[in-house]
Residue frames relative to the residue before (quaternion, step in Angstrom):
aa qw qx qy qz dx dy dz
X 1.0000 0.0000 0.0000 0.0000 0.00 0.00 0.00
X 0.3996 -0.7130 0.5233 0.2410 3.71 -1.00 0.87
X 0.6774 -0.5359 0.3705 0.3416 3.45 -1.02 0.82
X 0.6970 0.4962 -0.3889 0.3415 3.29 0.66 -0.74
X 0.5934 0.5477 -0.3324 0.4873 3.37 1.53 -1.25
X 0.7541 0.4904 -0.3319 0.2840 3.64 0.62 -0.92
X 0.6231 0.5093 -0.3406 0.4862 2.97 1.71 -0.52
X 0.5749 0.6241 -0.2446 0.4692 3.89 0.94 -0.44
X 0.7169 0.5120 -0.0868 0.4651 3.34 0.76 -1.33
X 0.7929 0.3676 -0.1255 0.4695 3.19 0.33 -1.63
X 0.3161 -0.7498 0.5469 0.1968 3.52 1.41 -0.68
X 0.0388 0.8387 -0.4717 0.2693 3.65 1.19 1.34
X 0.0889 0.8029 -0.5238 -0.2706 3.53 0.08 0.79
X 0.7589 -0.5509 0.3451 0.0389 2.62 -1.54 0.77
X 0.4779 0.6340 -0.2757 0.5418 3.44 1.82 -0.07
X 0.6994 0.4197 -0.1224 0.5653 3.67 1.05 -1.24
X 0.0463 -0.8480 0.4762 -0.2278 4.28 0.37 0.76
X 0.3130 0.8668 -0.3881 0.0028 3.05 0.08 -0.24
X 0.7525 -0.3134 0.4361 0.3814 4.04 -0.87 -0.18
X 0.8085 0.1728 -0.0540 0.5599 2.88 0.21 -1.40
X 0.5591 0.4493 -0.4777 0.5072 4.23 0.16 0.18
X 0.8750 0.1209 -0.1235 0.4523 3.79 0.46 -0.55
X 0.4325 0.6742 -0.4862 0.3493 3.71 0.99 0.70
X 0.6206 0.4970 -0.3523 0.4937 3.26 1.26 -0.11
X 0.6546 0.3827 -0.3719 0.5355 3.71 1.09 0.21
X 0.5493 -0.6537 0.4485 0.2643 3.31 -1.42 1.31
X 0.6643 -0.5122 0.3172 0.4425 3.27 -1.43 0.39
X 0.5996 0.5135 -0.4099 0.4569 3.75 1.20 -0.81
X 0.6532 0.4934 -0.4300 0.3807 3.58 0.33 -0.70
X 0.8137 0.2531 -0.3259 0.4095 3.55 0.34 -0.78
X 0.4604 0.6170 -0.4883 0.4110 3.78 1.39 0.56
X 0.7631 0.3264 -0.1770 0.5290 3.48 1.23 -0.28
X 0.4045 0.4256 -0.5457 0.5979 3.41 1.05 0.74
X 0.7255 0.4469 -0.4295 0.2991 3.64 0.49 -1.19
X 0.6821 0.5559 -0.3083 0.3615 3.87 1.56 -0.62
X 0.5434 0.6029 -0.3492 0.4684 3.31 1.52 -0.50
X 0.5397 0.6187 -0.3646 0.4394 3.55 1.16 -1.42
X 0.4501 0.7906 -0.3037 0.2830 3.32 0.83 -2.07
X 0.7727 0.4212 -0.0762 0.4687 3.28 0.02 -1.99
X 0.7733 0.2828 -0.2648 0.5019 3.79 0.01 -0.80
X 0.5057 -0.6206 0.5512 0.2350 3.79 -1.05 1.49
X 0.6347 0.6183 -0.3579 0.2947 4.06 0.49 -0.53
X 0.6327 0.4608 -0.0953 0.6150 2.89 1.81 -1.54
X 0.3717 0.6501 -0.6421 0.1639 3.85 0.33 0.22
X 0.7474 0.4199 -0.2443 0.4532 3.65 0.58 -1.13
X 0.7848 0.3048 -0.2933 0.4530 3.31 1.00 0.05
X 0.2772 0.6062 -0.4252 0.6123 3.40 1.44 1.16
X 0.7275 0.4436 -0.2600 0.4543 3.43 0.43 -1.39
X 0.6216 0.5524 -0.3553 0.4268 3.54 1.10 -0.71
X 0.6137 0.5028 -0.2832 0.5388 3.27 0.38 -1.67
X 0.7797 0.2635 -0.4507 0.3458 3.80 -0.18 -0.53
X 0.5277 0.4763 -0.5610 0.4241 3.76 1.12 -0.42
X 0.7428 0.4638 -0.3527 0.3298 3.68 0.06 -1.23
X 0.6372 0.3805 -0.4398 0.5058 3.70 0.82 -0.24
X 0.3641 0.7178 -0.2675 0.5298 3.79 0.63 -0.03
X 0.7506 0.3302 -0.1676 0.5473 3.30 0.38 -1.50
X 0.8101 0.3572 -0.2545 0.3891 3.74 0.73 -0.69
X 0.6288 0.2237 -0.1466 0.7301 3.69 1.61 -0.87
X 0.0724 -0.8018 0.5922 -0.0325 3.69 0.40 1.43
X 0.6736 0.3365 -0.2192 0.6204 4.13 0.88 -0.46
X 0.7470 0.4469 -0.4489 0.2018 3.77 0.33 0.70
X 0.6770 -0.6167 0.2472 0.3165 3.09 -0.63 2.19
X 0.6509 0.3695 -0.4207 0.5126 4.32 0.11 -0.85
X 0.8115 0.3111 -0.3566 0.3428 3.64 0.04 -1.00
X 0.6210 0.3890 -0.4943 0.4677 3.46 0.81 -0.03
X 0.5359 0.5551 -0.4125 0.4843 4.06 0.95 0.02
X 0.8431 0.2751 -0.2723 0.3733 3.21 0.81 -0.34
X 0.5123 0.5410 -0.3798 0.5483 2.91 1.40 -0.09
X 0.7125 0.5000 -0.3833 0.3089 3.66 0.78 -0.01
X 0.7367 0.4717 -0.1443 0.4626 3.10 1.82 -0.31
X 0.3444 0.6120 -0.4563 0.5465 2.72 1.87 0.95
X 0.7390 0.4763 -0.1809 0.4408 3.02 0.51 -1.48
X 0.7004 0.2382 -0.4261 0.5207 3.75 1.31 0.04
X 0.3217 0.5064 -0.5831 0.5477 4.10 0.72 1.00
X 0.8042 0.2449 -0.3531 0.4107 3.91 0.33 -0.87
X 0.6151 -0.5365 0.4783 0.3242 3.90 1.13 0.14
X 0.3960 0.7660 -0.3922 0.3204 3.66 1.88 -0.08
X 0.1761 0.8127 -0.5392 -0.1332 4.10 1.00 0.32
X 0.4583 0.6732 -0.4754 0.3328 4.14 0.66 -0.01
X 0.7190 0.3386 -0.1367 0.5913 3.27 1.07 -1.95
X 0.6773 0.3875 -0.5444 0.3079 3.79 0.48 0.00
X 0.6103 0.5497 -0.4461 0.3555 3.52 1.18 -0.48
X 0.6109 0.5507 -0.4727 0.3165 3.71 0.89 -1.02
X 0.7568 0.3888 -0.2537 0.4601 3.79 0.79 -1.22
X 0.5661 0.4823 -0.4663 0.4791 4.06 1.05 0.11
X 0.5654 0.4455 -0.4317 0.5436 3.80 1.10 -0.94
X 0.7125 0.4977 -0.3866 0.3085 3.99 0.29 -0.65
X 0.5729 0.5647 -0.3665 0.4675 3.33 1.36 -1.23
X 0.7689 0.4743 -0.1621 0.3969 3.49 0.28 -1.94
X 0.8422 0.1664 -0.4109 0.3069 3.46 1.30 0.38
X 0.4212 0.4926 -0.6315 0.4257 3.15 0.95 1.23
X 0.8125 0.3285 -0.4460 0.1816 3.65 0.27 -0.17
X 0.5340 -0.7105 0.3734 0.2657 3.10 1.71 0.75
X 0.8710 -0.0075 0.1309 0.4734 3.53 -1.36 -1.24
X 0.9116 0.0701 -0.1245 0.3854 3.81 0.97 -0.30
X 0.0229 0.7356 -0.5968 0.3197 2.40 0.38 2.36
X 0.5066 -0.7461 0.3969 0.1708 3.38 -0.93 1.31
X 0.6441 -0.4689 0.4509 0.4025 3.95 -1.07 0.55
X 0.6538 0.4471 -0.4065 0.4554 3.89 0.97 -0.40
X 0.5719 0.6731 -0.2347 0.4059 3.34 1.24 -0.90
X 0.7759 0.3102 -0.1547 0.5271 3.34 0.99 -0.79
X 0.2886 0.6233 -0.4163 0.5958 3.59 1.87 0.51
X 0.8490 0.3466 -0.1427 0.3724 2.86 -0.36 -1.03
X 0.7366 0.2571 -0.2989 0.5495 3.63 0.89 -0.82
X 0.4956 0.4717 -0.5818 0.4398 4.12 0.42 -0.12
X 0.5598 0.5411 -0.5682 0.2664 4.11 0.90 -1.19
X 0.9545 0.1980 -0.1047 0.1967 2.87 0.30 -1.69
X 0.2235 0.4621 -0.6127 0.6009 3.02 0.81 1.42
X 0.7934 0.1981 -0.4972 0.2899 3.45 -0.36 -0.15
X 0.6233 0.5436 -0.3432 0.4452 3.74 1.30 -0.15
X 0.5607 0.5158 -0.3981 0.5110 3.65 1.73 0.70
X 0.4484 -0.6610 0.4416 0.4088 3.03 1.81 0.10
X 0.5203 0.5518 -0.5035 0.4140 3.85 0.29 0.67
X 0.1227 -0.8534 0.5050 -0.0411 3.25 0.67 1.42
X 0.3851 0.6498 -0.5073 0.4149 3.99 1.53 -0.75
X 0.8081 0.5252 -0.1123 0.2417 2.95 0.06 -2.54
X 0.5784 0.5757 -0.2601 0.5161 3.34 1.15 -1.02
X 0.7967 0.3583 -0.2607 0.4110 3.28 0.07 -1.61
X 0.4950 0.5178 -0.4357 0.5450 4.55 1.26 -0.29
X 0.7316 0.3276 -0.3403 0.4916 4.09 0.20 -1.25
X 0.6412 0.3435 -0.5283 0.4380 3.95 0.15 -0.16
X 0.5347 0.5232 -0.4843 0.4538 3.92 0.37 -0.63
X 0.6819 0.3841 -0.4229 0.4567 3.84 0.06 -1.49
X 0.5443 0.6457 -0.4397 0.3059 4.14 0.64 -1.05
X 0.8485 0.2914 -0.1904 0.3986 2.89 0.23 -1.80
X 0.5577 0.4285 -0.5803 0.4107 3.91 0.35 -0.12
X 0.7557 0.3367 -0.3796 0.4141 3.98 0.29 -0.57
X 0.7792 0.1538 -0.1829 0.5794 3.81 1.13 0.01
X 0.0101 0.9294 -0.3612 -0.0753 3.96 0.58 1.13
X 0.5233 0.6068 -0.2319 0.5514 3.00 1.86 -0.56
X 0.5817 0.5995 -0.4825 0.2634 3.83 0.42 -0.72
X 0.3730 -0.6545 0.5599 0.3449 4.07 -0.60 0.39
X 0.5672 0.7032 -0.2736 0.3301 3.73 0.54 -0.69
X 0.6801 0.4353 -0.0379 0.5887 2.77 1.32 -1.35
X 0.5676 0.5662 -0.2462 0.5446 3.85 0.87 -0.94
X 0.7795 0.2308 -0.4002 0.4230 3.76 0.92 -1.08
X 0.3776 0.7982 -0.3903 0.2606 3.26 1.10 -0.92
X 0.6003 0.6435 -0.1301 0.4567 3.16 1.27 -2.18
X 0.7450 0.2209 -0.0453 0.6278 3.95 0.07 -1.39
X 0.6101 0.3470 -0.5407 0.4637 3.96 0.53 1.28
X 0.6417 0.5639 -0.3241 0.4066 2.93 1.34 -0.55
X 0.6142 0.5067 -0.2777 0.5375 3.77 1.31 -1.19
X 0.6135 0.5450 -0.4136 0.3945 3.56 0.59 -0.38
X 0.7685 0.2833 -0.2570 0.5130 3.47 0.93 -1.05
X 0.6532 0.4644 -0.4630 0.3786 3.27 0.42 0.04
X 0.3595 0.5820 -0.3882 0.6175 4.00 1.93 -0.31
X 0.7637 0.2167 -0.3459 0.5003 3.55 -0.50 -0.99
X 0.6136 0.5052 -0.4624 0.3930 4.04 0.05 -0.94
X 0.6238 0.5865 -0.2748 0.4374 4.16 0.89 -0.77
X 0.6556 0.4734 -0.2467 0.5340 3.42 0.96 -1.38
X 0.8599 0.3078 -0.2270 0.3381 3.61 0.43 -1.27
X 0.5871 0.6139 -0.3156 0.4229 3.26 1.57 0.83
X 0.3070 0.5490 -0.3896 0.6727 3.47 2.37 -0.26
X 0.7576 -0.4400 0.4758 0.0780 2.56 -2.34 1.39
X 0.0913 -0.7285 0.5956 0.3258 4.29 -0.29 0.32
């Protein structure tokens, strides 16, 4: 039986995961239960599981930490999207993609770590100068870190 059916069918809740109930399903299988889930509003909280608990067992594989990061930016989660973008972006090192750094400079800049943000969009744009994404990312960041400067001088 495919995970999705077992997870549908059997009515698995979704609180009780474990190691051993999904270690016997590949990472692809439970990346595409987690996209089917994805799609149906009932199954959000039990999407979000399935992608922690697959995670827990394939803890270095690039989709589930990709999807699991773009859940977690649908839920506004910028802590858990940085922990699995800082994980993703450092195993693939040198070929990490102009979305990749979107997404991780965001949330760093929605943790308010305007430093961090404003160093990972610089590294971005020299390896992707043309991207617009990056470019705005770039002149939201200088702005807050301009106005944060001004409203720290003496009136």
């Amino acid at each position: 039986m495919s995970l999705y059916a077992e997870i549908t069918q059997k009515s698995i809740d979704f609180k009780v995961f474990e190691h051993l109930h999904i270690q016997r399903f590949s990472s692809d299988e439970i990346l595409q239960t987690i996209k089917v889930l994805m799609g149906q509003a009932q199954y959000k909280q039990l999407s979000r599981a399935l992608g922690e608990a697959g995670l827990a067992i394939h803890p270095n594989d690039e989709e589930l930490l990709t999807i699991n990061s773009l859940m977690a930016t649908l839920d506004k989660n910028w802590d858990q999207v940085f922990e699995w973008m800082k994980t993703l972006m450092d195993l693939r090192g040198d070929k990490n993609s102009s979305s990749s750094y979107t997404i991780f400079t965001n949330a760093l800049f929605n943790r308010l770590d305007y430093d961090s943000a404003w160093s990972t969009v610089n590294e971005a744009l020299k390896r992707f100068p043309e991207n617009q994404q990056l470019q705005t990312l770039h002149l939201k960041i200088s702005e807050c870190r301009f106005h944060l400067e001004i409203s720290k001088r003496p009136q």
